[in-house]
N, C-alpha and C positions, 0 to 999 in steps of 0.2 A: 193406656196406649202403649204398644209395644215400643220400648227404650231406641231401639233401631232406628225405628218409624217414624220417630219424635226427630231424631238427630236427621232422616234423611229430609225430612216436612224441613225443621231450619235451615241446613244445607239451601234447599230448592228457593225458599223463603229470600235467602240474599242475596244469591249468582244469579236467579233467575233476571231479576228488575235490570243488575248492572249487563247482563247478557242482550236483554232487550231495547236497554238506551242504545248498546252502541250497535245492533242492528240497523234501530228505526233511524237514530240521529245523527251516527258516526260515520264516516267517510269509508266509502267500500275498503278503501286497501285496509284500513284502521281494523276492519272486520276479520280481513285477511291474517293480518298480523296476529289476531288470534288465532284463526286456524290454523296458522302454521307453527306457532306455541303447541298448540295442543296435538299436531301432528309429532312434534319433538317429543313429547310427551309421552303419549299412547305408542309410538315406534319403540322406547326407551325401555316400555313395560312389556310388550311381546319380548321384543330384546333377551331382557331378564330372566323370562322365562326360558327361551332356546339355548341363550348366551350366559347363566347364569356364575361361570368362571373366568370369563372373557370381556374385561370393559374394553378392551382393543377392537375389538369386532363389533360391541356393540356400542360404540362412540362413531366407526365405519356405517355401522349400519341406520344410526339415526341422521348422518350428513347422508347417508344416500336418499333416505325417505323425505327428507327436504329437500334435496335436489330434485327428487320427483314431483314433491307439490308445488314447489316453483314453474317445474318446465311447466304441468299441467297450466296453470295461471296464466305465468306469463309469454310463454311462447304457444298460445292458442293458436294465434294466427300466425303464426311460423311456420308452418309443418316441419321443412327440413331442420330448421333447431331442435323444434322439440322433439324428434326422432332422432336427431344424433346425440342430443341429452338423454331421451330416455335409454337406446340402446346401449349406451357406453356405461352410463347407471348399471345396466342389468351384466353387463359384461365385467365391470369392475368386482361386483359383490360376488358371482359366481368363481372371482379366484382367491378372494379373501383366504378360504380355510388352508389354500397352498400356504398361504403365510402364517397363519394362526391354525396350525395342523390340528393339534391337542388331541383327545382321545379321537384313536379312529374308529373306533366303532358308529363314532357320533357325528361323524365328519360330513359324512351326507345331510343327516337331518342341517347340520348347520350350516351347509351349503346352500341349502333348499330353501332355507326359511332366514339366509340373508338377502336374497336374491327375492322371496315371496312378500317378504314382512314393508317396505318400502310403497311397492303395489296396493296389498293391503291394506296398510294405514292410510294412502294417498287418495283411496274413497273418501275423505273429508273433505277436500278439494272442491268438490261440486258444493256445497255450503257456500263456498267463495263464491264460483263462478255467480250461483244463480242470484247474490246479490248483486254483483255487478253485472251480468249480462241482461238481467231484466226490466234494468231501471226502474221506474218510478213502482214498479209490482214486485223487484228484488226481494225486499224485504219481506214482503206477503209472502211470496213461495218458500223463503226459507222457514219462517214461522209455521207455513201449513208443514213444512215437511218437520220440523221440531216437533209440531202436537201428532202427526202421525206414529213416532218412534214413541215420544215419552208417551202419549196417552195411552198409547198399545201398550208400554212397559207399566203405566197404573191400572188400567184392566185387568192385565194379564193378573199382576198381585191379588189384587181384590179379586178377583173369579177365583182364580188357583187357591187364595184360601176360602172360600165362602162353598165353592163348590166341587173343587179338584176332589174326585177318585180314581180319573184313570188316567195312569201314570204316559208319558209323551214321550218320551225320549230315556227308562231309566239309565241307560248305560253311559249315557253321557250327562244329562242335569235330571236326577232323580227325585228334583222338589218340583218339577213343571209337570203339567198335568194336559191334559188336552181340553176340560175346563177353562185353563187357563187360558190355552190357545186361544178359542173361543172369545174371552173376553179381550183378549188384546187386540182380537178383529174388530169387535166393535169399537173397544178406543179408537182404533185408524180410523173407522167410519164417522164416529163422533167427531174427531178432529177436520174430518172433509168435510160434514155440514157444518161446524160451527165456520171454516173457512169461507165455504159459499156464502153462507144467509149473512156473515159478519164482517168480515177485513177482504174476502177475496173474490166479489162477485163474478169479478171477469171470467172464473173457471166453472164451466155447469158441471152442474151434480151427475150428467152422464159420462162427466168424465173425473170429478172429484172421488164419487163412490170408488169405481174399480182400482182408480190409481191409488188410493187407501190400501183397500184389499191385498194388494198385488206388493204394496210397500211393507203391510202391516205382515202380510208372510215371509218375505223376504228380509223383517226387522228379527221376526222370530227365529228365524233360520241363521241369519248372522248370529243372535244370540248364542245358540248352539252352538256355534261355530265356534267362540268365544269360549263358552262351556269346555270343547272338547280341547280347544288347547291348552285349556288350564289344568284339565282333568290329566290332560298325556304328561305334562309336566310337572304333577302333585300340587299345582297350586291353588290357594282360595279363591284371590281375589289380584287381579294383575298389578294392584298397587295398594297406599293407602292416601291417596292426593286428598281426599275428597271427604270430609268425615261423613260416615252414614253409609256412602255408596261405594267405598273401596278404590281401588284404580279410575284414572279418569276411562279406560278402554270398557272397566265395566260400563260409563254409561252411553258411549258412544258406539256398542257393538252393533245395537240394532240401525244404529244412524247412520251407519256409512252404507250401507244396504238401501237404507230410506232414502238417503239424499243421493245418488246413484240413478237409482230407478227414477224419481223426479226430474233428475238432471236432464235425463235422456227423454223422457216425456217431452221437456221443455225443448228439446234440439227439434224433433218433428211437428212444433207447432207453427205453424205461417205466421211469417215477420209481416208485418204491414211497414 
């Protein structure tokens, strides 16, 4: 077995079981407090990347990405908080670089991606909600929407290498394949029927499949996403948090995409 493979299998082996106690068992906010760990986290590792001479800016820019998944949380039902949070958020970080000028050639870029990287990271957010807004099926939808991202990210592997020849994207991730693509669709789909027939009856398959689909491209596409920043920045891997899998942002790129799209499914469903 490849050496990688082995370290990322024990990795998953440990986090996963302690990840799922405190889903199914732990107190929504108790869940939260994770995500917003790991929102600190993943913000700190873009950061790095844009910010990578500047812990001033990126110490700025990780209290804004919490300040973001807080409002999200907790001023749901606020509107005027959470829109005088969020906009002041966006208004603060767009004048950062007046203060932290440093090279100007690059002043923009890090203008842009103080202002972006908060947003972007603050797709974890919906992980939260949907255990708390769903109640006693909380749990369930964030699980479907977990084996959506991961299972599409172990398809995608195993297809990419068992059958990958034609290259997906090389200018940005040159080892993903359209193969690969492929199999990470059906992980998503695996994940929707093992949801339906096993933990998640309530959702029918005429709506489990596409919301797969639709998650599982938009996992892949955040991947890229991920890819290309690392790429414009010379970086491998957004961190080393995690043995086996690099940065925690490597394994959550496809999930803030996944749980996004689920989120938003969940808002047009009929409350009873």
């Amino acid at each position: 077995m490849n050496s990688n493979l082995a370290i990322r299998l024990s990795t998953a082996a440990v986090v996963s079981p302690l990840l799922l106690w405190l889903l199914f068992f732990g107190p929504a906010w108790g869940w939260y407090v994770m995500i917003l760990c790991a929102t600190g986290i993943a913000s700190h590792e873009v950061l790095a990347m844009t910010h990578p001479t500047d812990a001033v800016s990126r110490a700025v820019g990780v209290l804004a990405s919490l300040a973001v998944s807080l409002g999200l949380y907790c001023l749901t039902d606020h509107a005027a908080g959470l829109m005088t949070l969020l906009l002041i958020t966006t208004l603060l970080t767009s004048l950062v670089p007046l203060w932290r000028l440093g090279d100007i050639k690059t002043a923009g870029f890090r203008m842009l991606a103080g202002v972006a990287v908060p947003w972007y990271i603050g797709l974890l957010t919906p992980l939260a909600l949907l255990r708390r807004e769903l109640g006693e099926q909380g749990p369930e939808f964030v699980l479907m929407t977990l084996m959506f991202a991961w299972m599409a990210d172990t398809g995608g592997y195993f297809f990419g290498r068992a059958f990958g020849k034609h290259p997906l994207y090389p200018s940005v991730s040159p080892k993903k394949t359209w193969e690969g693509f492929a199999g990470a669709l059906l992980g998503a789909v695996l994940g929707a029927m093992l949801a339906h027939f096993w933990y998640l009856p309530e959702i029918p398959l005429a709506h489990a499949i596409p919301l797969a689909l639709v998650a599982g491209i938009l996992g892949q596409l955040g991947d890229l996403a991920e890819s290309l920043l690392k790429r414009s920045t010379s970086v491998k891997d957004s961190g080393s948090i995690i043995p086996g899998h690099g940065g925690l942002l490597d394994r959550v790129d496809a999930l803030l995409f996944a749980s996004t799209i689920v989120y938003v499914y969940t808002l047009w469903l009929p409350r009873g």
